[in-house]
The first five atom37 places (N, CA, C, CB, O) and aatype in JSON, in Angstrom:
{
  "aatype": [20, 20, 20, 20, 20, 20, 20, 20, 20, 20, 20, 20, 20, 20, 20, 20, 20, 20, 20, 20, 20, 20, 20, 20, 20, 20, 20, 20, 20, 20, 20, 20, 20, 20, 20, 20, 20, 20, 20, 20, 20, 20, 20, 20, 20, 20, 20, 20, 20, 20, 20, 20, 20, 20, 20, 20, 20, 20, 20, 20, 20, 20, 20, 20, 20, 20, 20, 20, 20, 20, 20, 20, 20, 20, 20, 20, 20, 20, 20, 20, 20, 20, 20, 20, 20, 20, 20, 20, 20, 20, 20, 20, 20, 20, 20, 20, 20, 20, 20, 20, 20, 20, 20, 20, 20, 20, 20, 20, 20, 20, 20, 20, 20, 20, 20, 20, 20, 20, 20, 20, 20, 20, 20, 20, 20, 20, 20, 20, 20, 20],
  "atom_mask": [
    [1, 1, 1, 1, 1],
    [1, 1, 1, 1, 1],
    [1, 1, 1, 1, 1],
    [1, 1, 1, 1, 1],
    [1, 1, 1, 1, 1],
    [1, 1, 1, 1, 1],
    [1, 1, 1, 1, 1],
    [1, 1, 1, 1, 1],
    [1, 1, 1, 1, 1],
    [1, 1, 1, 1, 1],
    [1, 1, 1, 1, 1],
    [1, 1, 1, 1, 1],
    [1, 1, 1, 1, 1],
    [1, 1, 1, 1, 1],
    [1, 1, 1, 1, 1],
    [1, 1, 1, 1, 1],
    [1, 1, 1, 1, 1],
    [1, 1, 1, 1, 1],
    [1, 1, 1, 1, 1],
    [1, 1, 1, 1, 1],
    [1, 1, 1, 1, 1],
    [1, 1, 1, 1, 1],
    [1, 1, 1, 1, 1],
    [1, 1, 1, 1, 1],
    [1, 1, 1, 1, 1],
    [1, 1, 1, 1, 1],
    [1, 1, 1, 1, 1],
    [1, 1, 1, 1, 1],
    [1, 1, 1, 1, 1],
    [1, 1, 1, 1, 1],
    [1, 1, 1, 1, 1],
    [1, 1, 1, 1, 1],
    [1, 1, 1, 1, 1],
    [1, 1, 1, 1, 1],
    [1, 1, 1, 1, 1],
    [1, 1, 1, 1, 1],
    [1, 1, 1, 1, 1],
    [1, 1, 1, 1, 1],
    [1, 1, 1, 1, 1],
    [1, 1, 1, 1, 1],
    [1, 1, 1, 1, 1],
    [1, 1, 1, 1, 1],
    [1, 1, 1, 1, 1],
    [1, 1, 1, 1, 1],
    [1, 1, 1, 1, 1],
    [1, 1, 1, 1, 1],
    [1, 1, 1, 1, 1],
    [1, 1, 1, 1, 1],
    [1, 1, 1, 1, 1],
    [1, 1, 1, 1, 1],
    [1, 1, 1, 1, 1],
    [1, 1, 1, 1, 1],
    [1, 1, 1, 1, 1],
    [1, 1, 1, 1, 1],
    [1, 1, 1, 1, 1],
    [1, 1, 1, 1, 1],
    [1, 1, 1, 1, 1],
    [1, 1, 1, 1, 1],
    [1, 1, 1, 1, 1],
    [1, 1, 1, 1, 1],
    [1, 1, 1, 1, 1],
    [1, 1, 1, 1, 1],
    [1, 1, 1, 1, 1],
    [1, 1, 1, 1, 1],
    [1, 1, 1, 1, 1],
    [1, 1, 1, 1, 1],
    [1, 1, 1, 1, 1],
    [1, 1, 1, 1, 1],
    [1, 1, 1, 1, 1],
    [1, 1, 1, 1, 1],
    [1, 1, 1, 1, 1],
    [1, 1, 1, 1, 1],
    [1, 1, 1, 1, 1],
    [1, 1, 1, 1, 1],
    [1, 1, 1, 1, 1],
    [1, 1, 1, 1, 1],
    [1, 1, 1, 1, 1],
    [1, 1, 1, 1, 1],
    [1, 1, 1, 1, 1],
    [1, 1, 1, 1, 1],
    [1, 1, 1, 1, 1],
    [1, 1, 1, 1, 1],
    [1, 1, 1, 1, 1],
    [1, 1, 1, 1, 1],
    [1, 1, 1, 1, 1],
    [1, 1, 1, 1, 1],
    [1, 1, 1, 1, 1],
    [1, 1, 1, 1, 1],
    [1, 1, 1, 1, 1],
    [1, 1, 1, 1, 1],
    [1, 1, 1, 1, 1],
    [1, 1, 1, 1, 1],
    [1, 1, 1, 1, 1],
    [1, 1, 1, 1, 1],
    [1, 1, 1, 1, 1],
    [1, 1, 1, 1, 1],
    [1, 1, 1, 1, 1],
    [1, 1, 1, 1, 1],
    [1, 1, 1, 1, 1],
    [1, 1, 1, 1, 1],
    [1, 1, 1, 1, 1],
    [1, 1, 1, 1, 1],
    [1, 1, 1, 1, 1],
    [1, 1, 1, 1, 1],
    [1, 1, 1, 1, 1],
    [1, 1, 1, 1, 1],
    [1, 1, 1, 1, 1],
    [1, 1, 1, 1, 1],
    [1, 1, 1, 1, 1],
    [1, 1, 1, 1, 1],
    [1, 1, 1, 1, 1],
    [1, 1, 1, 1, 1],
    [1, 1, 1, 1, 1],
    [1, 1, 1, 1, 1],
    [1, 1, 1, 1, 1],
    [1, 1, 1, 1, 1],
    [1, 1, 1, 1, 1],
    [1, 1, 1, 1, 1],
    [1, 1, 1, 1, 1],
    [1, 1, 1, 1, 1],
    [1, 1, 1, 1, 1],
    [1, 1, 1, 1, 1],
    [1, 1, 1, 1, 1],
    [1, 1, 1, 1, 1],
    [1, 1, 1, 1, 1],
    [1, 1, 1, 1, 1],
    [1, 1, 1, 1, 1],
    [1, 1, 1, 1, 1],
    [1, 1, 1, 1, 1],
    [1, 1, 1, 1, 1]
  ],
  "atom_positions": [
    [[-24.97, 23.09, 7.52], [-25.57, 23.15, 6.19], [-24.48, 23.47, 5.18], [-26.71, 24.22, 6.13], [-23.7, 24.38, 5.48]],
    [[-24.3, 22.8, 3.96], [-23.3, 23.21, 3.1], [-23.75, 24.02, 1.85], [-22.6, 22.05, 2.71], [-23.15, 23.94, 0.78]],
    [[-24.78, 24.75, 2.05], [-25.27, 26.36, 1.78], [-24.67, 27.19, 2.34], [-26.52, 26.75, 2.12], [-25.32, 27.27, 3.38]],
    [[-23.9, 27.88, 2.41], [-23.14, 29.38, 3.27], [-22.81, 30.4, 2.68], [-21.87, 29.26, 3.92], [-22.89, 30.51, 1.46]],
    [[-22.31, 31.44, 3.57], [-21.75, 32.09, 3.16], [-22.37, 33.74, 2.2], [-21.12, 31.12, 2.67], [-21.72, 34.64, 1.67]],
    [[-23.94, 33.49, 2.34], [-24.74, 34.02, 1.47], [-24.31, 35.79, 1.92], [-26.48, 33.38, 1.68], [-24.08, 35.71, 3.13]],
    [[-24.18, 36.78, 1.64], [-24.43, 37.99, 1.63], [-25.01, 38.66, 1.04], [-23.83, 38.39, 1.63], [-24.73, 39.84, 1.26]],
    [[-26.17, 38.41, -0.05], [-26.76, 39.03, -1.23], [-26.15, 38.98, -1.99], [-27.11, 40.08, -1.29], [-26.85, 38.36, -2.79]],
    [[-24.76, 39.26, -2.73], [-23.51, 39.26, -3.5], [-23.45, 37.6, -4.26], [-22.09, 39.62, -2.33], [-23.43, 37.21, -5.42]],
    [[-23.43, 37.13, -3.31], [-23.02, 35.53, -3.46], [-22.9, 34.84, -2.53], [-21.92, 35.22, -4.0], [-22.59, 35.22, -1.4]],
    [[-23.22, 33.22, -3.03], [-23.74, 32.17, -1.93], [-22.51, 31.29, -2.83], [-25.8, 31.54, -1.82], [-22.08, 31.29, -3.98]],
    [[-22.22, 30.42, -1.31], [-21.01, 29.29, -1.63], [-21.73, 27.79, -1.29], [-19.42, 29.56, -0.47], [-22.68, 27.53, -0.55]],
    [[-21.07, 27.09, -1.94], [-21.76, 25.32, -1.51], [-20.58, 24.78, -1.22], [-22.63, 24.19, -2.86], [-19.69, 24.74, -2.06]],
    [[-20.48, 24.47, -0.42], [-19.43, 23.72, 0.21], [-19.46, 22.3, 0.43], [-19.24, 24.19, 1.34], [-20.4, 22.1, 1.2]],
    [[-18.94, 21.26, 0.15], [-18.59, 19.96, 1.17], [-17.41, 19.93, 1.07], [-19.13, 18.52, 0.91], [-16.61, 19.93, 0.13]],
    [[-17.32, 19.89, 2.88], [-15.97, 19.35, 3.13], [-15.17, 18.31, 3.1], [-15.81, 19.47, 3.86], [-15.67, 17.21, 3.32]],
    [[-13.62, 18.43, 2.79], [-12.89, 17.26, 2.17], [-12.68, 16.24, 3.23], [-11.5, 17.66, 1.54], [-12.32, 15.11, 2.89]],
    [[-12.88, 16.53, 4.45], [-13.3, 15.54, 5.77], [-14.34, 14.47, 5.52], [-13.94, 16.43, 7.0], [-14.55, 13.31, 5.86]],
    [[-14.82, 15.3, 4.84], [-16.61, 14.82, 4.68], [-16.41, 13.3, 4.14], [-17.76, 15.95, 3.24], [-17.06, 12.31, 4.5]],
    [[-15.34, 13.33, 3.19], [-14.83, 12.21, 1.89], [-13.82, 11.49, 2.26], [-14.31, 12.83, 0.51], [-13.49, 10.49, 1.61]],
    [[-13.26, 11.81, 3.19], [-12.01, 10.72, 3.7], [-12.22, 9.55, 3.24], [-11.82, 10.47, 5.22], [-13.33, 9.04, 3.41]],
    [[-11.29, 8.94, 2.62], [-11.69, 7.0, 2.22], [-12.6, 7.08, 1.06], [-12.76, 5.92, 3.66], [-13.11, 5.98, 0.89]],
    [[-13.02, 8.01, 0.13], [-14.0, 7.49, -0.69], [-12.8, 7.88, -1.95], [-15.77, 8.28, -0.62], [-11.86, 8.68, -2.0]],
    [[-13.42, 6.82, -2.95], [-12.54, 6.87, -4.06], [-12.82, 8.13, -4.85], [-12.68, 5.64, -4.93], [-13.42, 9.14, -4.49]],
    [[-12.15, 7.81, -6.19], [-12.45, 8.83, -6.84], [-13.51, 8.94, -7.9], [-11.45, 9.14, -7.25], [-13.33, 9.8, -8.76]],
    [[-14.62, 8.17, -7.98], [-15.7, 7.99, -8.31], [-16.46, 8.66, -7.5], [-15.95, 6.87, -8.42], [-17.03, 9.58, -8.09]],
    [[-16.73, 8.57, -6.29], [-17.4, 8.88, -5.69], [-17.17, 10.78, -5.39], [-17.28, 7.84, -4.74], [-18.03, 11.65, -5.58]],
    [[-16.02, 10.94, -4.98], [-15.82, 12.35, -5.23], [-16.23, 12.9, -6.59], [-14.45, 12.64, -5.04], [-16.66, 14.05, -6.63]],
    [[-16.16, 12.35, -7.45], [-16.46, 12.68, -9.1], [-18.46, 12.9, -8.65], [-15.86, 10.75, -10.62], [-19.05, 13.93, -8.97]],
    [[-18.95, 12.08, -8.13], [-20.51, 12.04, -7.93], [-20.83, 13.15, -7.26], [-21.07, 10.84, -7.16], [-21.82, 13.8, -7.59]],
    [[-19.82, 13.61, -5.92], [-20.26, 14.93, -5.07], [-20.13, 15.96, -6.05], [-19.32, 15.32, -3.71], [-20.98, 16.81, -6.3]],
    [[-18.67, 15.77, -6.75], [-18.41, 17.15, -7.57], [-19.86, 17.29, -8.42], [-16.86, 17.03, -8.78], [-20.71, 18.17, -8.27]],
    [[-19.88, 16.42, -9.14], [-21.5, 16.58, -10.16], [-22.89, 17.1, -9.53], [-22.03, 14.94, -10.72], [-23.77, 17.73, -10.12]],
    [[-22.89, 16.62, -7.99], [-24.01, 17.43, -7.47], [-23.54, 18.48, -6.98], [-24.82, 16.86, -6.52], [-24.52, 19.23, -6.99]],
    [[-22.61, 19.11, -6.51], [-22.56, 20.86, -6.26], [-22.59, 21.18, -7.59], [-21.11, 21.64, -5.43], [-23.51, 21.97, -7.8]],
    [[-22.11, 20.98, -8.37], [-22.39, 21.64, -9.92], [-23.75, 21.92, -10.23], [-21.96, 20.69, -11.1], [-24.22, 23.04, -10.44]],
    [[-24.42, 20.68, -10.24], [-25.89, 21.09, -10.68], [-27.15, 21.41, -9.89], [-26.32, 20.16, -11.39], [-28.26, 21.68, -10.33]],
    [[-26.55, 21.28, -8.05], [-27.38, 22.32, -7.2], [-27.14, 23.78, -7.07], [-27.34, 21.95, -5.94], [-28.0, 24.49, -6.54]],
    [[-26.05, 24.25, -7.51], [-25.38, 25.71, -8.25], [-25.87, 26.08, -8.99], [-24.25, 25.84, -8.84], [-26.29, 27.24, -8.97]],
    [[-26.17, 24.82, -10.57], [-26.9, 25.58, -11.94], [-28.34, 25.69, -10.91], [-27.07, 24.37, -13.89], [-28.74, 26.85, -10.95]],
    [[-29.13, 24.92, -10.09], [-30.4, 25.17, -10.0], [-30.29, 26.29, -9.52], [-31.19, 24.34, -9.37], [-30.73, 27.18, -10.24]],
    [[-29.63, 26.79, -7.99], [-30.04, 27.89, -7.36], [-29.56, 29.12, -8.47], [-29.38, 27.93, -5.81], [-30.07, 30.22, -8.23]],
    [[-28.84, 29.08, -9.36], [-28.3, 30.38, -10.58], [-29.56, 30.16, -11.25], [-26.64, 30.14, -11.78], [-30.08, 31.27, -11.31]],
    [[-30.28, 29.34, -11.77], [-31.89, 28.8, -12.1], [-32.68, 29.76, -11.99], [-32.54, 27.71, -11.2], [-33.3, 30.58, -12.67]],
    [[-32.47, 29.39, -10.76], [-34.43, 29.81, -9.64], [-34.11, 31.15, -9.38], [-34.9, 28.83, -7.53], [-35.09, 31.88, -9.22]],
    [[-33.08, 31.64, -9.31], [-32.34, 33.16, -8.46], [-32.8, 33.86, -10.41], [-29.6, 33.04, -7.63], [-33.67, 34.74, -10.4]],
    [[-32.39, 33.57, -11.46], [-32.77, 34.11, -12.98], [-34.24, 34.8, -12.72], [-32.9, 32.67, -14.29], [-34.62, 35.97, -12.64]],
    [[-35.06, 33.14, -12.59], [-36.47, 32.92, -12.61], [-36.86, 34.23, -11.53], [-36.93, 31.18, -12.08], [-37.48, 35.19, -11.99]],
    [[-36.55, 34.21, -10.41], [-37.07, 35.14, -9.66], [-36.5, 36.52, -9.75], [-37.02, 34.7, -8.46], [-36.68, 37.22, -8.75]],
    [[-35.75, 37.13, -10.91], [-35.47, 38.28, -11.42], [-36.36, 38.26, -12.32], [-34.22, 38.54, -11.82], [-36.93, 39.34, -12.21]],
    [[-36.82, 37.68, -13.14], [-37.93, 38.05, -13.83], [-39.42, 37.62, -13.44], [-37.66, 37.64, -15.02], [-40.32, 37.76, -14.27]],
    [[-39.66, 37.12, -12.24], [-41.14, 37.35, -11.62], [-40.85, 38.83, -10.75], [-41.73, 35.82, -10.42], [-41.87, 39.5, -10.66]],
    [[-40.04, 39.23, -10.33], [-40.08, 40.25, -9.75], [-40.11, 41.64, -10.77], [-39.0, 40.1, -8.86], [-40.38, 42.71, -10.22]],
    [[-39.83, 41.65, -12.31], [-39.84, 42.01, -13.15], [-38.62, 43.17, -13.34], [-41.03, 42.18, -13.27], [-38.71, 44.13, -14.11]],
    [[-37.53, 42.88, -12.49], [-36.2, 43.65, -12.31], [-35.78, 43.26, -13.43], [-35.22, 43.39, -11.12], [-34.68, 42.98, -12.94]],
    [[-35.62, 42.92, -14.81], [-34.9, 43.06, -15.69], [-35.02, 44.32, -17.4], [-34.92, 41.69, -15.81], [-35.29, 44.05, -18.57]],
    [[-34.72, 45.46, -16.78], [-34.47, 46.62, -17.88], [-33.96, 46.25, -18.97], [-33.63, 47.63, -17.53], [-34.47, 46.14, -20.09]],
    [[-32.68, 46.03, -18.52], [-31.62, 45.73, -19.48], [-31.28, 44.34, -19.26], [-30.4, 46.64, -19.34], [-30.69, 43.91, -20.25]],
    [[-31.43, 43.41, -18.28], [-30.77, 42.17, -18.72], [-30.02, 42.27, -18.02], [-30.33, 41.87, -19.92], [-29.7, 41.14, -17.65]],
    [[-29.15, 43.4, -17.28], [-28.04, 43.37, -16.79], [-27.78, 42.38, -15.5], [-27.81, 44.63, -16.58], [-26.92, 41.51, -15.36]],
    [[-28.77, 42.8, -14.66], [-29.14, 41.8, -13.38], [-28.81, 40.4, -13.57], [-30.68, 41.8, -13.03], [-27.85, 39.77, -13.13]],
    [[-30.03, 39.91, -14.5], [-30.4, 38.8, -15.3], [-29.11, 38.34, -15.67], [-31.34, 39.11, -16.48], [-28.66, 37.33, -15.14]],
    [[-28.64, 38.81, -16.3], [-27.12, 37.97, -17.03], [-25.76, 38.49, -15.8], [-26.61, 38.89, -19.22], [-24.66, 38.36, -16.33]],
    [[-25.7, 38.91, -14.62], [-24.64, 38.82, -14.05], [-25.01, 37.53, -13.08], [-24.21, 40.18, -13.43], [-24.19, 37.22, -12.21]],
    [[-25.63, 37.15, -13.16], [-25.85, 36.04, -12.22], [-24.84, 34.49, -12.83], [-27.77, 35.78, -12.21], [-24.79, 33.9, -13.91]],
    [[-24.42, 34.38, -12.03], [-22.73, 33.06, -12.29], [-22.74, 32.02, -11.3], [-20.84, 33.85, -11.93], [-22.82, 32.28, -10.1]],
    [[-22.66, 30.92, -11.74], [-21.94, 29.92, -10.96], [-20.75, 29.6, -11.48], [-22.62, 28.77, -10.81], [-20.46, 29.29, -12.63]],
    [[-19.78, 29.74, -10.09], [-18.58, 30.09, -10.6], [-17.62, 28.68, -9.7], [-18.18, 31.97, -10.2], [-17.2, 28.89, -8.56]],
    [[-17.4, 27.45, -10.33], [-16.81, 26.74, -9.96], [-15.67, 26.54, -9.61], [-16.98, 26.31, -10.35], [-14.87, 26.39, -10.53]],
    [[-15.18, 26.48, -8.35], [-13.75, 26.7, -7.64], [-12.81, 25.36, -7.56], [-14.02, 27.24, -6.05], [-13.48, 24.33, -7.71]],
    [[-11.75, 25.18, -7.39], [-10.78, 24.24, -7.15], [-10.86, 24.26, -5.63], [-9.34, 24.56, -7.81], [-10.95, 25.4, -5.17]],
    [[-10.86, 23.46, -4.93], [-11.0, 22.27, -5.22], [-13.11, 21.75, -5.72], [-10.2, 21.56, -3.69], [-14.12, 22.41, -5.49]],
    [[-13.01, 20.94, -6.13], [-14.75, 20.75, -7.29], [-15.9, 20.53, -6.2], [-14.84, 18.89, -8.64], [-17.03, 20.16, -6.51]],
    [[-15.53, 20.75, -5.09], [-16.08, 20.39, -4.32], [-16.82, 21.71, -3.6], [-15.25, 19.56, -3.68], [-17.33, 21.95, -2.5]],
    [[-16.65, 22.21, -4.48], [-16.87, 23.5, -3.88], [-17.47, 24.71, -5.2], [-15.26, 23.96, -3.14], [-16.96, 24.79, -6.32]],
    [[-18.79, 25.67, -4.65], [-19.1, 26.46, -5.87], [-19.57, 27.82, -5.73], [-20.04, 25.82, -6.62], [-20.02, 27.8, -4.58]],
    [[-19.74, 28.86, -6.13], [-20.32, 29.89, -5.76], [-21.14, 30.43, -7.03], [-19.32, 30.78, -5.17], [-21.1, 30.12, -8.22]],
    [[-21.61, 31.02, -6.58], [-23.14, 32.1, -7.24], [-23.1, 33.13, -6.76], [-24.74, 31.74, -6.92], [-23.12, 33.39, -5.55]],
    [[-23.0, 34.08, -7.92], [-22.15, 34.86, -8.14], [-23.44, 36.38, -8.5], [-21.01, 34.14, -9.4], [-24.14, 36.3, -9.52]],
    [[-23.51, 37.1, -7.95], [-24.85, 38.29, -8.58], [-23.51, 39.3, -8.63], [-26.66, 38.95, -7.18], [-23.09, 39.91, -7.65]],
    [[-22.94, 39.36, -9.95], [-21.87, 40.43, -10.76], [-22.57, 41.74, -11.07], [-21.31, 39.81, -12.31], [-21.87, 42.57, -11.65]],
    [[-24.35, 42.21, -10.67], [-24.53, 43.68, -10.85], [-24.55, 44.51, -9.87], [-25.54, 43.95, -11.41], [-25.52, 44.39, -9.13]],
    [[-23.76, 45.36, -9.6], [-23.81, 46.1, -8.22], [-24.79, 46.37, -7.18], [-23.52, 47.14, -8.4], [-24.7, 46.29, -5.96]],
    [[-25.89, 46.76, -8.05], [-27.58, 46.85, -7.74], [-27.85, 45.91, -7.09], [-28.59, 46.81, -8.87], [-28.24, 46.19, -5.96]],
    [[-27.78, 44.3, -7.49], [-28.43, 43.74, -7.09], [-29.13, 43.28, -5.74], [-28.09, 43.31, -7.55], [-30.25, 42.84, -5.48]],
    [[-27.75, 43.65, -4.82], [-27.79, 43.63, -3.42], [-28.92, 44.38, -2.79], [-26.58, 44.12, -2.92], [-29.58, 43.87, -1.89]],
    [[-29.2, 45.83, -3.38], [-30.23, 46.94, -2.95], [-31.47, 46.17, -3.56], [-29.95, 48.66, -3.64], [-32.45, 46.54, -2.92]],
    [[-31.73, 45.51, -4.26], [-32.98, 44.7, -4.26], [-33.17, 43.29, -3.98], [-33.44, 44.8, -5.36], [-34.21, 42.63, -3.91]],
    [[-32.07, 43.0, -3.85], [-32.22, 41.38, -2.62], [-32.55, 41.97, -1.26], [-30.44, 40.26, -2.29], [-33.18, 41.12, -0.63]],
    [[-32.39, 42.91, -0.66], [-32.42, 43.43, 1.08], [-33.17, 44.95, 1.3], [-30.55, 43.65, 1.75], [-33.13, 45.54, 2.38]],
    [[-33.95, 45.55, -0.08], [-34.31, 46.83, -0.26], [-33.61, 47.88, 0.25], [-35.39, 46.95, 0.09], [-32.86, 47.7, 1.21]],
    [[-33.73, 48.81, -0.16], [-33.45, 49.87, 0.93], [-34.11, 51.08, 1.53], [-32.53, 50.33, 0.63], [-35.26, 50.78, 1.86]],
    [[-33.78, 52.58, 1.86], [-35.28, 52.88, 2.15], [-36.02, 53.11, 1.13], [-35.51, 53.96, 2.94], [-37.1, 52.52, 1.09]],
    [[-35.88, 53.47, 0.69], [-36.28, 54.39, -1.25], [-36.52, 53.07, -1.8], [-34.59, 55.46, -2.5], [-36.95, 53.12, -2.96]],
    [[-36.38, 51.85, -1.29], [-36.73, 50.42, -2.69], [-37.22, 49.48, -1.96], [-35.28, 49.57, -3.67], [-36.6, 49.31, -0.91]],
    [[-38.36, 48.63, -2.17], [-38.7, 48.27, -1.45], [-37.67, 46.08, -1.41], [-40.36, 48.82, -1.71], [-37.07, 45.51, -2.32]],
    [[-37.85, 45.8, -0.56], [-37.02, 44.01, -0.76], [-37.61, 43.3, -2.07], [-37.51, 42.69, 0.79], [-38.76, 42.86, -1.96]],
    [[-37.2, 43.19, -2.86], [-37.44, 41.95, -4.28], [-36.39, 40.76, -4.21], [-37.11, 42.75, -6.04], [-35.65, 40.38, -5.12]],
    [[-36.51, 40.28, -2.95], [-35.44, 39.21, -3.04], [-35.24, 38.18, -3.97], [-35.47, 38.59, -2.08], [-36.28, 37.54, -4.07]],
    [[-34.47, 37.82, -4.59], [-34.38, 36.58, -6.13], [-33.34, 35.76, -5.21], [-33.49, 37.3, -8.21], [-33.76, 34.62, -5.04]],
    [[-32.56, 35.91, -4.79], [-31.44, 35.03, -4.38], [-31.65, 33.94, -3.23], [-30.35, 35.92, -3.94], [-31.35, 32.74, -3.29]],
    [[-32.19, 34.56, -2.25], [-32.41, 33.55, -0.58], [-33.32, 32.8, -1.06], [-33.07, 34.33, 1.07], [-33.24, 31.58, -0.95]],
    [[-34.44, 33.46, -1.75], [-35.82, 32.63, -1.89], [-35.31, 31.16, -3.01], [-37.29, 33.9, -2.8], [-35.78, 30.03, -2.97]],
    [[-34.33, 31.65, -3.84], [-33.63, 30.5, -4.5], [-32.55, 29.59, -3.38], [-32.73, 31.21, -5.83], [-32.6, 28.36, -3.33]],
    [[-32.06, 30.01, -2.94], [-31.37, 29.35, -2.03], [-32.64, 28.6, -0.96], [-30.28, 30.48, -1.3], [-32.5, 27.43, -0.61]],
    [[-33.66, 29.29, -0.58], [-34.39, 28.34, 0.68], [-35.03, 27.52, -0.18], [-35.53, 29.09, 1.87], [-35.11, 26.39, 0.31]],
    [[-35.51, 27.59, -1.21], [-36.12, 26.56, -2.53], [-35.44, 25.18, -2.59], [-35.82, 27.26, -4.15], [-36.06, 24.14, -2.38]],
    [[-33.75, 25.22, -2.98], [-33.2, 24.4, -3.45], [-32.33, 23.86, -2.46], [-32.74, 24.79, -4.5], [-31.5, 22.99, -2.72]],
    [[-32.53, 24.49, -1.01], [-31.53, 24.07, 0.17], [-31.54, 22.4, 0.18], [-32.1, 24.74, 1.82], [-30.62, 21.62, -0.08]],
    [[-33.42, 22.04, 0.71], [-33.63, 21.15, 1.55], [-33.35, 20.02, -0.11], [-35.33, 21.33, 2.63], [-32.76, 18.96, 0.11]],
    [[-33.67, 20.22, -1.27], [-33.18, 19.36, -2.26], [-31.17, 18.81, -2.03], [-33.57, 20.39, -3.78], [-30.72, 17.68, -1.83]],
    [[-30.74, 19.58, -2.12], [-29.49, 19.54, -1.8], [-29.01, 18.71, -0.23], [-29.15, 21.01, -1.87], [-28.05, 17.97, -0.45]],
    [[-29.35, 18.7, 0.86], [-29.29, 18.05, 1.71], [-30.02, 17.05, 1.76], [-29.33, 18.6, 2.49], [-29.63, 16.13, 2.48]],
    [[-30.94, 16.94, 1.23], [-31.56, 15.37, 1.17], [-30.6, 14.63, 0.01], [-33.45, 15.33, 0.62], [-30.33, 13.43, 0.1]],
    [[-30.12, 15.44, -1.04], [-29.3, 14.63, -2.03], [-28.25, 14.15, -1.75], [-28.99, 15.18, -3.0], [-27.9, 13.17, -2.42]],
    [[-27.49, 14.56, -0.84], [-25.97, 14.79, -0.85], [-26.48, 14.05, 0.67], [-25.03, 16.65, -1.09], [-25.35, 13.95, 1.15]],
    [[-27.24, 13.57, 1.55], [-26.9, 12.78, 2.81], [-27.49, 11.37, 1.79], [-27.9, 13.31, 4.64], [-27.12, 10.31, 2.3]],
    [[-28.21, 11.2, 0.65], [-28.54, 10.01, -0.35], [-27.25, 9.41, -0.55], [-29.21, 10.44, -1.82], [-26.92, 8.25, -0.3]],
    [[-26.65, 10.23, -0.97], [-25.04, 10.0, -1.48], [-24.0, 9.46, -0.56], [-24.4, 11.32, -1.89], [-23.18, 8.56, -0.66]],
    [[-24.23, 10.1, 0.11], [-23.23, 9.94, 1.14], [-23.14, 8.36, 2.1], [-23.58, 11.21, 2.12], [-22.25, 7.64, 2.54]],
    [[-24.52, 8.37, 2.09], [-24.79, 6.97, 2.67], [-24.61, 5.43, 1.31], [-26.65, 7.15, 3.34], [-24.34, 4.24, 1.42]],
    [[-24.87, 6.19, 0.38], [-23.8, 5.33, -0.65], [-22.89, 5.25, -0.86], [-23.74, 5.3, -1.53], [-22.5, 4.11, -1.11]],
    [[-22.19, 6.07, -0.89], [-20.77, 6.15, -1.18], [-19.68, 5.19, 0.35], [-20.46, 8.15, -1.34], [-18.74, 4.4, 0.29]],
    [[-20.75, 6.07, 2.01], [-20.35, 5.08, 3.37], [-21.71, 4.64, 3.97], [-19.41, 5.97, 4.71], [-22.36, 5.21, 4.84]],
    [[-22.04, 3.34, 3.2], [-22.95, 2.77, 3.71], [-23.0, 2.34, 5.33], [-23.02, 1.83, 2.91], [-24.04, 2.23, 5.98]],
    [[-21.39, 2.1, 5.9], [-21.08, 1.95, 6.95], [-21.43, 2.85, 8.28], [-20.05, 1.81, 6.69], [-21.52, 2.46, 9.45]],
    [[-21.58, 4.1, 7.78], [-21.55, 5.53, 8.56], [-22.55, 5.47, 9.07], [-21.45, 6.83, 7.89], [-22.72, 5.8, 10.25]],
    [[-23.7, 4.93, 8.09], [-25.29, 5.11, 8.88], [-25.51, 6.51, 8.48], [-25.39, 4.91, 10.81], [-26.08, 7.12, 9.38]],
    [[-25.27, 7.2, 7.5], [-25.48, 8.77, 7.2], [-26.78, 8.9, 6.73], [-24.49, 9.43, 6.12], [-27.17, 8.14, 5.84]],
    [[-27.37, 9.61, 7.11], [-29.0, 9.71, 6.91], [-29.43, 11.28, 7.29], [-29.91, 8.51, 8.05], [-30.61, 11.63, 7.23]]
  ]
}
C-alpha cells in the first residue's frame, strides 16, 4: 500500500521510483499531481474530523495539520504539528480515542489505490496493472 508510515504524528504517501521506470515525464508529472491531491484530501477529512469530534479550542490542532511535500514529488506527508494531537488520535487513560487521522487515512486509502493502479495502467498499458 503506498499509505505508510502512519504513527499518529504523520502519515507518508509514497510511490516508488521503480514503480515509473520507462515512463516519461508527463506521466510522472500525473503521479506527482495525484499524491498531491490524495494528501490535500486526507489533510481534508483528518480537519473535518477535528471538528466532528469537536477538539478545536483554539484552532491549534485544526491549523497544525500539513501536507508537507517532499523531493523527490513523488512522495508526501501529513503532518499533525500539535503535540496533543497524538493523545487524542490513540487516547490515553484520562482521554478517551477521538481519532481524526486513520479514520481519514482508511476513508481516502481505497480512493488512492484505485486511482493510482487507473494510472498506472495508462501510463503501462503493457503491464496489465489493475
Amino acid at each position: 500500500m503506498p499509505i505508510t508510515g502512519y504513527n499518529g504524528k504523520h502519515v507518508q504517501i509514497i510511490v516508488e521510483k521503480d514503480q515509473l521506470t520507462g515512463a516519461n515525464i508527463r506521466a510522472r508529472q500525473q503521479v506527482t499531481k495525484l499524491v498531491r491531491r490524495i494528501a490535500d484530501l486526507i489533510e481534508d477529512e483528518a480537519k473535518r474530523n477535528v471538528l466532528f469530534h469537536d477538539l478545536y479550542d483554539t484552532g491549534n490542532l485544526l491549523n497544525s495539520i500539513h501536507v508537507y511535500p517532499t523531493y523527490p514529488a513523488l512522495y508526501a506527508e501529513i503532518i499533525v504539528g500539535a503535540y496533543y494531537g497524538i493523545y487524542h488520535e490513540f487516547g490515553t487513560v484520562h482521554l478517551p480515542v477521538r481519532a481524526f487521522l486513520s479514520p481519514a487515512i482508511e476513508s481516502i486509502a481505497p480512493q488512492f489505490a484505485e486511482e493510482l493502479a487507473r494510472l498506472m495502467e495508462s501510463i503501462f498499458p503493457e503491464r496489465g496493472i489493475s
